[in-house]
C-alpha positions in Angstrom: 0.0 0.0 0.0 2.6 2.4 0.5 4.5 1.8 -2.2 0.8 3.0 -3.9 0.7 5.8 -2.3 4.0 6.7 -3.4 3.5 6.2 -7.0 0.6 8.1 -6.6 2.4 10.9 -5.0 5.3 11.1 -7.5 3.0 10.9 -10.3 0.9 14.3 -8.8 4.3 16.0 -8.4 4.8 15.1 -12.2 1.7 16.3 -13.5 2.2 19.4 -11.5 5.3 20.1 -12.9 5.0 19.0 -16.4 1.1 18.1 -16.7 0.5 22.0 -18.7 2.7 23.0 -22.0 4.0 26.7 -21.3 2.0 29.5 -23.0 2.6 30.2 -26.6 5.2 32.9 -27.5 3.8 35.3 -30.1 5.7 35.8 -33.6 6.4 39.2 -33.2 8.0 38.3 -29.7 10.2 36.0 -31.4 11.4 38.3 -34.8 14.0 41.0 -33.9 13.6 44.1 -37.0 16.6 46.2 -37.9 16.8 49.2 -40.1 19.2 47.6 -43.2 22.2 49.7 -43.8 22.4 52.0 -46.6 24.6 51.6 -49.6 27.8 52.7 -48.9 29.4 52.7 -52.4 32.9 52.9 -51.2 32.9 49.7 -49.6 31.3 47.6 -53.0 33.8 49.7 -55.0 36.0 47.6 -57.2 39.6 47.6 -55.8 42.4 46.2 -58.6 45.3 46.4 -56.3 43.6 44.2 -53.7 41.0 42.1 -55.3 44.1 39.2 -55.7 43.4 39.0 -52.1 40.0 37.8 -51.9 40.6 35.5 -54.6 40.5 31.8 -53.7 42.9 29.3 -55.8 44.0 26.0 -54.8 47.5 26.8 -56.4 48.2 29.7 -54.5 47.2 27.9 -51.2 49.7 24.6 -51.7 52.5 27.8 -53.1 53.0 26.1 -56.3 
């Protein structure tokens, strides 16, 4: 019986504790908004002198 009583006990603390999902979180709660930057057409300007630096070649990694 007391066994019972325990189950019984552990399984009211359980449904206390987890018998109810959490309330719902609205979308707008969840979605942050920022102003996007403006163009800033000095940084998308092309640059000859430094564009070999962005540029990606398997030869020029192993120095051949």
């Amino acid at each position: 019986m007391e066994s019972q009583s325990a189950l019984d006990s552990a399984a009211a603390a359980r449904q206390a504790r987890f018998g109810k999902l959490p309330e719902r979180i609205r979308f707008e709660d969840m979605v942050e908004e920022k102003q996007a930057a403006s163009n800033d057409p000095a940084r998308d300007a092309y640059d000859p002198e430094g564009s070999w630096m962005s540029f990606s070649c398997l030869a020029a990694d192993l120095g051949l």
